[in-house]
C-alpha positions in Angstrom: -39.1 96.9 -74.5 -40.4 100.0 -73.8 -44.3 101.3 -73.5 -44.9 101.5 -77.5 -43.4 97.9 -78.3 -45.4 96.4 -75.1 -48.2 97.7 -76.9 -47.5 96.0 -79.7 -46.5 92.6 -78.2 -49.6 92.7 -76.3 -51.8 93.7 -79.6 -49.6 90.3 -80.8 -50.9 87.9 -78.5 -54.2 89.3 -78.8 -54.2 88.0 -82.5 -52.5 84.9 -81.3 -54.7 83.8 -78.5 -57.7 81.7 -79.7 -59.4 81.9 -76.1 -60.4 84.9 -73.8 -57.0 85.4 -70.9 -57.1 87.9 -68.3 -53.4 88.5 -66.9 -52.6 90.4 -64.3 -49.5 92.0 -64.9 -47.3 93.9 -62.1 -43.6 95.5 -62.3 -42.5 97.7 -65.0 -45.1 96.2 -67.5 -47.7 97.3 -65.5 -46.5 101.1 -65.3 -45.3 101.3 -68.4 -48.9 100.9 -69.2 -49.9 103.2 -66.5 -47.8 105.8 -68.1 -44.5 105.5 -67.2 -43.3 106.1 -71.0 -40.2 106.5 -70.6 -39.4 102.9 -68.6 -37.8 100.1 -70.3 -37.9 96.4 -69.3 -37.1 93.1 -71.0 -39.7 91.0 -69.4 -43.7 91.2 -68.5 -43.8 90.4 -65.1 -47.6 88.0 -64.5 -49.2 87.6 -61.2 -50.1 83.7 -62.3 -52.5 83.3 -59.4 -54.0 85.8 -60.2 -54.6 85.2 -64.2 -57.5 83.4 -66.0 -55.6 81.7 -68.6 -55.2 78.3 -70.3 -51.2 78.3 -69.5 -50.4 76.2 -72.4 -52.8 78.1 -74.6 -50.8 81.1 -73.7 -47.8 79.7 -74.0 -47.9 78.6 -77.3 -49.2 82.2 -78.2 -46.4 84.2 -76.8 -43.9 81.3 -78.6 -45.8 82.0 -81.7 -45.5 85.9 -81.6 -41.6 85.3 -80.4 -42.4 86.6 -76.5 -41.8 82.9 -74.5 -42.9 82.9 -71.6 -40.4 81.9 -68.7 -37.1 81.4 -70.6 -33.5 80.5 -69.4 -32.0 83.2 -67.4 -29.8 84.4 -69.6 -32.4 85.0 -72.2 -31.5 88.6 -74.1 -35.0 89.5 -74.6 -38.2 90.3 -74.6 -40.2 87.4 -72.5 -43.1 86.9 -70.0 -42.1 86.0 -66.7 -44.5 83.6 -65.2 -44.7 85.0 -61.5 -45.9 81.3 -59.5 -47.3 81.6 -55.8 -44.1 80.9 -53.7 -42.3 84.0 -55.2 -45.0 86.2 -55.6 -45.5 89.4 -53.2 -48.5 90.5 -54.5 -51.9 91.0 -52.8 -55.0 89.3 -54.3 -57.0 91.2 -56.5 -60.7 92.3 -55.8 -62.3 92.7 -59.4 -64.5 96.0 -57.6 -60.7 97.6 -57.4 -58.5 95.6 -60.1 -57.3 98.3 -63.0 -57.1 97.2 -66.8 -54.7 98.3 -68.4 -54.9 97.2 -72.1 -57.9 95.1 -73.8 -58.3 93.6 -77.3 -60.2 90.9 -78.6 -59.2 88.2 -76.4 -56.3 89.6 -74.0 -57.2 91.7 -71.3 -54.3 93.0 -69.1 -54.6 94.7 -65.6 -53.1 94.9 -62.3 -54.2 96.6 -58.5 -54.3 99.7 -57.1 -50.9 101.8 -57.1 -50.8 101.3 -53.6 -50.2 97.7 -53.9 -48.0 98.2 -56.6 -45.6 100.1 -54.0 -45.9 97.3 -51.4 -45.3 94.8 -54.4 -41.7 96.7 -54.5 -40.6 96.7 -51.1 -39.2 93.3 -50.8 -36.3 94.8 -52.9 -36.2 98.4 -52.7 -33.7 99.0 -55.1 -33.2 102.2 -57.1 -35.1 101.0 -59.9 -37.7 100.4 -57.6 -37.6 103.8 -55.9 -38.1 105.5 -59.4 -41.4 103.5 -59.9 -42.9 104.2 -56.4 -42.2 108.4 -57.0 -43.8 107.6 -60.1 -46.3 106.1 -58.5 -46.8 108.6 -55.7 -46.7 111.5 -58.1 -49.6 110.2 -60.6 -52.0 109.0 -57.5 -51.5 111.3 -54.8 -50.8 108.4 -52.5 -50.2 108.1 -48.9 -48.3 106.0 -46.9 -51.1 104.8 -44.9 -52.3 103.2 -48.2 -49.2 101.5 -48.7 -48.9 100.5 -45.3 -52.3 98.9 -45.5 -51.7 97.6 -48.8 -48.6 95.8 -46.9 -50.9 93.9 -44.8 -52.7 92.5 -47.9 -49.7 90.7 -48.9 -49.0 87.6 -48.9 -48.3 86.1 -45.3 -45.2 85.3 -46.0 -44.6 88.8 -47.6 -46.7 90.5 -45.6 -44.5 89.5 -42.0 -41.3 89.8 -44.0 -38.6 91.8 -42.0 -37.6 93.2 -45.1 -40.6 94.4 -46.3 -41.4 96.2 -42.8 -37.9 97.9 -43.1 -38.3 99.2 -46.3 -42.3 100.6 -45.5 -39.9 102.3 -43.0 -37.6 103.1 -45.4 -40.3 104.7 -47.5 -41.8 106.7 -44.7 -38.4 108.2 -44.4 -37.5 108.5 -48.1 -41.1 110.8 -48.9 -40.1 113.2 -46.4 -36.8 113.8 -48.5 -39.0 113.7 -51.9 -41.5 116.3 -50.9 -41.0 119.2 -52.5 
């Protein structure tokens, strides 16, 4: 899917869903919504946590509209993927700082800060990755002093992560080769 047909699967569930949900959503969802037109992704990655939502309300909803939520792996197309605590690197929301990024009747969608949205990517750090945080950077004048404090709101087990404190290294180093 790309930004337009997101859209449309979201204005979908809208019409499905029979009670008000609140996800937050993260990963290319979340920044194709943001404005990152030109990203594509097969699967609308939500915080679960971090959602108001009757799961098997929502469930049934997405089936409905032909988006299901948390299919086999090898599943072709478009889906939700149902982000659960243990695998979720993510800081908690505040509502004073949470964004929305698309509301209808009954579906609103939002996510954090793009600060935490970098940190959410550093426990992988791959290419695909890298191309969202310059995105990132370049739309919200970040800092890496945002990021790095947006690190510590993680998730313990994220948050003391050798990995993830390599890679907020690896960033520091990375935006001294992307400035211009």
């Amino acid at each position: 899917m790309n930004a337009a047909s997101l859209r449309e699967h979201l204005g979908r569930l809208d019409a499905a869903l029979h009670e008000p949900t609140h996800l937050c959503i993260y990963g290319s969802a979340a920044l194709m919504l943001m404005g990152e037109e030109d990203r594509f992704s097969v699967d609308v990655d939500v915080a679960g946590p971090y959602s108001t939502v009757n799961e098997s309300a929502l469930a049934a909803a997405a089936a409905q509209i032909g988006l299901p939520v948390n299919p086999p792996d090898n599943y072709p197309s478009d889906h939700i993927e149902w982000v659960g605590p243990t695998r979720l690197c993510l800081a908690v929301p505040s509502p004073a700082v949470a964004v929305t990024l698309w509301c209808g009747r009954r579906l609103t969608v939002f996510t954090l800060p793009p600060a935490d949205l970098v940190a959410s990517r550093l426990i992988r750090y791959d290419p695909t990755d890298l191309a969202d945080i310059q995105f990132l950077f370049s739309q919200s004048r970040l800092k890496v002093e945002e990021v790095a404090q947006a690190v510590d709101r993680l998730p313990a087990n994220f948050r003391d992560d050798v990995l993830v404190r390599e890679n907020l290294a690896n960033l520091r180093r990375d935006l001294k080769r992307w400035a211009p």
